[in-house]
One Martini backbone bead per residue (centre of mass of N, CA, C, O) as a GRO file, in nm:
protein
  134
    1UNK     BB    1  -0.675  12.786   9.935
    2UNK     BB    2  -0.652  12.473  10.126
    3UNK     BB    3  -0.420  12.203  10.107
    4UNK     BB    4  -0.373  11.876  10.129
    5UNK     BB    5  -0.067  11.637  10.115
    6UNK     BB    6  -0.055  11.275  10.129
    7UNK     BB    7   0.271  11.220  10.150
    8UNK     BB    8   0.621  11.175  10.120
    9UNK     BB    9   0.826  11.397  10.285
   10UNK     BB   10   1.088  11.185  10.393
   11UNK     BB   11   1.151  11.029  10.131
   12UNK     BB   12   1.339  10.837   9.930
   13UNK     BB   13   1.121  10.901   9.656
   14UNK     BB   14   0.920  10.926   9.372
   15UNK     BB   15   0.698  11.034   9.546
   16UNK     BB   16   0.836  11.262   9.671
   17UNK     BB   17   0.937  11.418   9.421
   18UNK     BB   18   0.623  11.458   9.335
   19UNK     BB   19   0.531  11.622   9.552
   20UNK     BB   20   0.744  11.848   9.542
   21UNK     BB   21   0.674  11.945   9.259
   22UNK     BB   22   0.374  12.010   9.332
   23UNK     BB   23   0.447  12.201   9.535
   24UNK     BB   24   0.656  12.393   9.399
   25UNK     BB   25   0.426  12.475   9.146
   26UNK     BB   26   0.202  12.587   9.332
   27UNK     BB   27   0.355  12.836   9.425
   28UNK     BB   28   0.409  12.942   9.193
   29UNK     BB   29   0.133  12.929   9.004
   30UNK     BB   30  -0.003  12.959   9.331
   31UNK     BB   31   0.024  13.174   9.567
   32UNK     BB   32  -0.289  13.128   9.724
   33UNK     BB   33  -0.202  12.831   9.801
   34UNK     BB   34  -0.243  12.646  10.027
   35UNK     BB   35   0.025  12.398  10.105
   36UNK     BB   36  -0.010  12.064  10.308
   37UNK     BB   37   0.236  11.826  10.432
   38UNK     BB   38   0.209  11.481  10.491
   39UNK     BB   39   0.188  11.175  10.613
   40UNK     BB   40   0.075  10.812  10.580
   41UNK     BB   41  -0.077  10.875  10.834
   42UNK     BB   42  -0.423  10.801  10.910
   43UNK     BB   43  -0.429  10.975  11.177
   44UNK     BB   44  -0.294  11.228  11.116
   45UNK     BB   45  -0.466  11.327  10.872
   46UNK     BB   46  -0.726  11.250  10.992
   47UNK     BB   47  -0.695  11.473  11.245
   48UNK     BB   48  -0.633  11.624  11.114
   49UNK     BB   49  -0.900  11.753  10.997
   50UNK     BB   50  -1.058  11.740  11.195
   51UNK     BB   51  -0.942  11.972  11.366
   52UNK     BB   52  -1.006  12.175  11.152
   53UNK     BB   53  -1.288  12.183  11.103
   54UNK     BB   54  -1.478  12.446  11.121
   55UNK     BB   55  -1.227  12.619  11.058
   56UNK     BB   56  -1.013  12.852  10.945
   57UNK     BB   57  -0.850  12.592  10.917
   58UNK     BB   58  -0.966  12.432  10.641
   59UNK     BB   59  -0.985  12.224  10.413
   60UNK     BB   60  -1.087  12.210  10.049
   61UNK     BB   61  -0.853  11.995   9.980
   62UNK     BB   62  -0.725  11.639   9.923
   63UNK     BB   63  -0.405  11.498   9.853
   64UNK     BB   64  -0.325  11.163   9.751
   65UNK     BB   65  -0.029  11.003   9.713
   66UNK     BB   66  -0.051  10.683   9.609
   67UNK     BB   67   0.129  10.388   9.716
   68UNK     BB   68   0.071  10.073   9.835
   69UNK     BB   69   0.387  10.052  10.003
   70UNK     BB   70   0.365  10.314  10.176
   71UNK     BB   71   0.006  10.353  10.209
   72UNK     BB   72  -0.142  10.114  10.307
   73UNK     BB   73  -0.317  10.228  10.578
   74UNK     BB   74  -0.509  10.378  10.287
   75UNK     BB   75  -0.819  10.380  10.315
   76UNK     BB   76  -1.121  10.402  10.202
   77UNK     BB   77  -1.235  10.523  10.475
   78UNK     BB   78  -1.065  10.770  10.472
   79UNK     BB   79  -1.197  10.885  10.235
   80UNK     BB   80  -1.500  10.896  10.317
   81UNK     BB   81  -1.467  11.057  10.577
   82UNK     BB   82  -1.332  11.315  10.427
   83UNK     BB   83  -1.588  11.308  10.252
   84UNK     BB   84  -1.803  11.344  10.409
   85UNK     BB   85  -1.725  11.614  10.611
   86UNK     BB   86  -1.525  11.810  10.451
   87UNK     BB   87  -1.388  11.745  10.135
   88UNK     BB   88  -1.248  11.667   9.878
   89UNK     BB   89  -1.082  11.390   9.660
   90UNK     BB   90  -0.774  11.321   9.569
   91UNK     BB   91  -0.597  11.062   9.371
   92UNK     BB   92  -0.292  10.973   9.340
   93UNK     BB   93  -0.215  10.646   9.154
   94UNK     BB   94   0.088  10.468   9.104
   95UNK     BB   95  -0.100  10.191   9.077
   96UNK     BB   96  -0.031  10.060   8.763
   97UNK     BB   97  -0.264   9.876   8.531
   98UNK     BB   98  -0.404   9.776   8.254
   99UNK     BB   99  -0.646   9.684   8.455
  100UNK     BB  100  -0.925   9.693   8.634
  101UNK     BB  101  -0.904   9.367   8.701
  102UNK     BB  102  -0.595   9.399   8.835
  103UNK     BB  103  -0.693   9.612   9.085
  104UNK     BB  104  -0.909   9.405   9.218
  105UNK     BB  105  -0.706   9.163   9.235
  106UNK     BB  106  -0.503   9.339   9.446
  107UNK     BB  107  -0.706   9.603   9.564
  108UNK     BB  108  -0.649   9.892   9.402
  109UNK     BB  109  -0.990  10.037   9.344
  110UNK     BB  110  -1.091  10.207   9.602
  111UNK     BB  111  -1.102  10.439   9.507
  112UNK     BB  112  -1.259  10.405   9.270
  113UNK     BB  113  -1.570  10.572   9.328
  114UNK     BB  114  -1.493  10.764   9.580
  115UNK     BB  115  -1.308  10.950   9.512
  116UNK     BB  116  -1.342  11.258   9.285
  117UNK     BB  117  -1.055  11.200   9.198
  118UNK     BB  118  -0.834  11.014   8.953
  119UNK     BB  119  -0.467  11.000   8.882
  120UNK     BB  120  -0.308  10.838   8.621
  121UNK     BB  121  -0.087  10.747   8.383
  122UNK     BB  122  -0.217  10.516   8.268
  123UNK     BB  123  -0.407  10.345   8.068
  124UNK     BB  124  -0.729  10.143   8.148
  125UNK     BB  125  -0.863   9.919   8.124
  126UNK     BB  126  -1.205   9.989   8.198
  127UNK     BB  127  -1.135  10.312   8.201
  128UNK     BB  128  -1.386  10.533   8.112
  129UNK     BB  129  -1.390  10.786   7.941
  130UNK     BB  130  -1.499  11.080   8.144
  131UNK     BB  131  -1.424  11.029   8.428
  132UNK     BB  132  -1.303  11.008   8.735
  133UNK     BB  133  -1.008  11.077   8.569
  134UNK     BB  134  -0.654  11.099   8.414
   0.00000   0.00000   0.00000
């Protein structure tokens, strides 16, 4: 399986240690998976994937590591595109808020209902149990 991972690779910040932590756990207990790290640039990413498309280096998933002030330049559009045509979208979503409300009201639910997983911190009001979201 081959995975991409659009995080923070050389920021000094607790998202890039998120990143590296789970580069590090998927090596340690899945030697199996290739997992290639990428910055939050959405030509970067969306162009490798594309690039890839359809050749034996084809990522089977990408995992987007989001924080909205570090990774603002990922729309909606670019999960769209990597799930039309190449394979799922999982997004760790860094930006938790009380409620569903609360992350519309900031701009911050694009990702609930278009990426195929979301994984939260903590609990939000409005995101019902057993939905695509962890």
């Amino acid at each position: 399986m081959r995975v991409l991972l659009v995080t923070s690779p050389r920021e000094r910040c607790g998202i890039h240690e998120y990143g590296s932590m789970l580069t590090e756990a998927m090596r340690e207990t899945h030697p199996d998976v290739e997992l290639r790290a990428v910055g939050p640039d959405a030509g970067t990413a969306i162009d490798l994937v594309d690039s890839l498309a359809g050749t034996d280096a084809a990522f089977d998933l990408v995992h987007v590591n989001h924080q909205a002030a570090l990774h603002s330049s990922w729309m909606v559009n670019h999960i769209v595109e990597i799930r039309g045509g190449f394979c799922p979208v999982v997004v760790t979503h860094h930006d938790t808020f009380e409620s569903v409300q609360i992350l519309i009201d900031r701009g911050y639910s694009f990702f609930i209902g278009v990426a195929d997983h979301v994984v939260v911190h903590e609990p939000i009001e409005g995101l019902a149990a057993g939905g695509p979201w962890t």
